[in-house]
Residue, then its C-alpha position, 0 to 999 in steps of 0.5 A: x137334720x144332721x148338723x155342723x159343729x161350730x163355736x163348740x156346738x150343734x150349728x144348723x148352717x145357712x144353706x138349703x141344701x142337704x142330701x139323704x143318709x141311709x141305713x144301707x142294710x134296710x135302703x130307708x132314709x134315716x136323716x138328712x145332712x146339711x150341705x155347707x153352704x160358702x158362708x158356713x165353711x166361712x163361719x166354720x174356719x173363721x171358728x178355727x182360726x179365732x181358737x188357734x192362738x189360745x190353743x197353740x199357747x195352751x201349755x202342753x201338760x194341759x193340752x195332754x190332760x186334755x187328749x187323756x180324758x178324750x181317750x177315757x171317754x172314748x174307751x168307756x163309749x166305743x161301742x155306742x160309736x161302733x154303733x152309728x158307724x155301722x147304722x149308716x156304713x153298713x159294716x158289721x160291728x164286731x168291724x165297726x168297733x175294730x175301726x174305732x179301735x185302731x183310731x184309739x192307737x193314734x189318740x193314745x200315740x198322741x198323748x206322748x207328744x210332749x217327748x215327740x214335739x221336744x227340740x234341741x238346744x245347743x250351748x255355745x255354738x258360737x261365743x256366748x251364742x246359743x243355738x236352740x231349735x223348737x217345733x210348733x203348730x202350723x195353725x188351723x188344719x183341714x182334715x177330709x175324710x172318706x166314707x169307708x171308715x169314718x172314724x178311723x181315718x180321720x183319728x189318724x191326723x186330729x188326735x196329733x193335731x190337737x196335741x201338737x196345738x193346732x186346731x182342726x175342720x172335720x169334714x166328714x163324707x157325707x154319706x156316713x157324717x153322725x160319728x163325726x158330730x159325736x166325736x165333736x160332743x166328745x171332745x166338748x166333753x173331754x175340755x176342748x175349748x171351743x173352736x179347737x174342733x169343727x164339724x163342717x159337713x158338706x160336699x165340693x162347696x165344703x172342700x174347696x173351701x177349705x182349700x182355698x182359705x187363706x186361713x187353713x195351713x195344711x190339708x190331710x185327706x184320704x179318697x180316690x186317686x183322682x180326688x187326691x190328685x185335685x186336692x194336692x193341686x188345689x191346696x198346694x197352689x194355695x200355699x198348703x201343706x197337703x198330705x192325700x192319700x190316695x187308691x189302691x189296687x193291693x196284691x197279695x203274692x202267693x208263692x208255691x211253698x206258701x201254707x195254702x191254707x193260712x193263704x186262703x184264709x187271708x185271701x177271704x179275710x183282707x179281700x172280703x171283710x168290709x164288703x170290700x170297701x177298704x183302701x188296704x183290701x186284697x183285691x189282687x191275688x197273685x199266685x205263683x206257679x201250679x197252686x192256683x186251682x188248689x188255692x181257689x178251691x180253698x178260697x171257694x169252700x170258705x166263700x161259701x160259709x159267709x153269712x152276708x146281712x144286717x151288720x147289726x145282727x151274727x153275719x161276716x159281711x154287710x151291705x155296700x154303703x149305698x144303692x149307687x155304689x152296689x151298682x157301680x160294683x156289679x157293673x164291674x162284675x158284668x164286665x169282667x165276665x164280658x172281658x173273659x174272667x172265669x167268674x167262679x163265685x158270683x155275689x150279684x145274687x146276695x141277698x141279706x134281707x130287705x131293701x139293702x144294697x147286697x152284694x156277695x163275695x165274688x171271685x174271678x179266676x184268669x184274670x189279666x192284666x187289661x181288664x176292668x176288674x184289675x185295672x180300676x179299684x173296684x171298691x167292693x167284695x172283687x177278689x181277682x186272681x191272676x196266674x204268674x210262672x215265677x216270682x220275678x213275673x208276679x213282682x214285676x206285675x206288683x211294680x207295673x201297677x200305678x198303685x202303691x198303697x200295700x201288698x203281701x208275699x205268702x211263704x215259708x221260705x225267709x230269704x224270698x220274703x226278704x227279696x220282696x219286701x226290698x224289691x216291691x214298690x209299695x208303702x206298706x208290706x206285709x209278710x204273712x200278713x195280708x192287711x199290714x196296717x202299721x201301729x200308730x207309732x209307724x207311718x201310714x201310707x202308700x207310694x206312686x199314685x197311692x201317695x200325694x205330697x211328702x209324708x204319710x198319716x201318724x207316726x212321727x211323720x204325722x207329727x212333723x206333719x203338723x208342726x214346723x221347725x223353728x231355730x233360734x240363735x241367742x246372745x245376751x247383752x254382753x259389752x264385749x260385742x257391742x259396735x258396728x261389724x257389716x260383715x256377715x256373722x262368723x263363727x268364733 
């Protein structure tokens, strides 16, 4: 049984309830998870809670040592977690390993916190006052993470938290929750005291507890746009700080002057690695003028080289996460073809071995903008592409759609590039770069109905994020001040 990680330890829960974990490249059962009952998730924040005031009062230098010694152990292991990510995601490990290495930025970016939490102080503000200014821990926070990357994603916000002196509930997807019991472990190890790090598995029960509870201050999530939408409703009508990131349906415009070559490359890379599953996945191409038929004959002749299969084994791409979630995709590939789209590459008919949940890289040609397959976020290997006379339509393409997590121009030409990243709406731009993850130092996030609340994962958003200001105005005991004054205080 696939616990939670309660009071600093393994905990069974109280529930009955539990749902299968499977090995999605050979479809087998390999354990179950525990589904929190309402007294767990109880139990859960009632451990958080009790380890706040410690925590928050730990000095900073401790605190650090403390993220120090996570990130040794976590650079020294990181192939052991790349491992369980891929037994029960599904991705390849060479991908696997780069997942836990981008987490690793946003630990290492958090070992600095004691320069990015510093306040400000200013000496004599009024007459013998002094004015100073710090930032402290909001308290225990909820992180809720998605299934495409259970590792990454969660490493965006509890290194920062824990720095800052918060204390955090994990609650991991259910679909994929070993990485985060190891995390747990590791984190014991390093010298977190106990309850600074929970692991609360679960599904609905599990998050609309954690939204409800007095006792969370802030929530951070990443998920589908519907799910975010309900998460930034429930936990700010709870009196939360909520930041949820939402969907995606990423463009990548490609205009006539753009290396085609380099394009193509990018085109199968960002649209394809991961099976897909990837909120910064290439799932609209847009191409620009008469390079469309050049451009998918490249992207054809690279499809054809990619070796679908085991994730553990030498092949590009693994399976889907789950038998329902392969399903789901192959029904938008049916409906695409049904709606009109010219299906030139069809990966319904992959098959990597075994029982897995297969489906191949598949590429639509004459796309447009009412179907299906460009509409929704498929979530899966769907590389749509869509036809545009000149830039200015592709542009307002980009803009009309709801989402706004990231995009990318393809060119050679300098000031066209720098038009676009001006005039795109979209949190995240890359210039011949098709997947523009920022750095942990900058912010991660997404605009429109890609975004809901006010500040994106890391950076020094994350930071505030965690922390709240707090001003101080100080004057000492001095005679000269002593009587009775009503009137507001002045200035002198």
């Amino acid at each position: 049984m696939i616990q939670h990680w309660i009071d600093g330890k393994p905990a069974p829960g109280t529930g009955d309830r539990t749902a299968p974990v499977t090995n999605p490249a050979t479809g087998a059962v390999t354990g179950r998870v525990a589904l929190a009952s309402a007294e767990d998730a109880a139990a859960a924040i009632a451990s958080a809670a009790a380890a706040f005031p410690a925590w928050r009062d730990t000095s900073l230098a401790r605190r650090t040592r403390v993220l120090f010694a996570f990130r040794e152990l976590l650079n020294a292991r990181k192939h052991e977690l790349a491992e369980i990510i891929t037994a029960e995601h599904g991705k390849v490990l060479s991908d696997a390993l780069g997942e836990v290495s981008r987490g690793q930025e946003v630990v290492e970016f958090a070992c600095g916190i004691p320069h990015l939490i510093k306040g400000e102080y200013t000496e004599n503000a009024s007459t013998r006052v002094d004015v100073s200014s710090v930032r402290q821990p909001v308290g225990p926070v909820a992180v809720i993470s998605p299934f495409n990357f259970p590792v990454m994603v969660p490493m965006w916000f509890f290194p920062i938290a824990i720095a800052a002196g918060d204390t955090v509930v994990l609650k991991p997807s259910e679909k994929d929750p070993s990485a985060a019991l190891w995390l747990a472990e590791l984190w014991a190890e390093a010298g977190l005291p106990d309850g600074v790090f929970t692991v609360l598995q679960g599904d609905k029960v599990a998050v609309d507890a954690l939204l409800t509870s007095p006792d969370i201050k802030a929530v951070s999530f990443v998920g589908s746009t519907p799910i975010a939408r309900y998460v930034y409703e429930t936990g700010t009508a709870h009196g939360k700080r909520v930041q949820a990131l939402g969907g995606a349906k990423n463009h990548m415009l490609v205009l006539p002057d753009a290396d085609l070559d380099l394009a193509a490359d990018a085109a199968v890379n960002a649209g394809y690695g991961s099976a897909g599953e990837r909120c910064m996945a290439i799932s609209a191409l847009v191409a620009v003028g008469d390079i469309a038929d050049a451009l998918i004959e490249k992207i054809v002749e690279r499809t054809a080289t990619l070796r679908v299969g085991d994730g553990t084994t030498d092949v590009d791409m693994g399976p889907l996460v789950t038998r329902e979630h392969r399903d789901r995709v192959a029904a938008f590939v049916d409906a695409g073809v049904a709606q009109g789209a010219r299906l030139v590459v069809d990966g319904r008919t992959a098959d990597g071995g075994g029982d897995g949940f297969w489906l191949g890289p598949t590429l639509f040609d004459r796309v447009t903008p009412e179907m299906s397959i460009y509409t929704e976020e498929i979530f899966g290997p769907v590389l749509s592409v869509l036809r545009v006379r000149t830039y200015e339509e592709g542009l307002k393409l980009i803009n009309s759609n709801p989402y706004g997590n990231g995009t990318a121009v393809f060119t050679r030409d300098g000031g066209a590039a720098r038009r676009f990243q001006n005039e795109v709406e979209a949190g995240m731009v890359g210039i011949n770069v098709p997947i523009p993850v920022p750095m942990a130092y900058y912010s991660f996030g997404g605009w429109k109905s890609s975004l809901f609340g006010d500040t994106h994962a890391h950076g020094l958003e994350g930071v505030r994020f965690f922390t709240r200001n707090k001003v101080v105005t100080a004057r000492w005991p001095d005679p000269s001040h002593g009587g009775l004054n009503l009137g507001f205080p002045e200035n002198a």
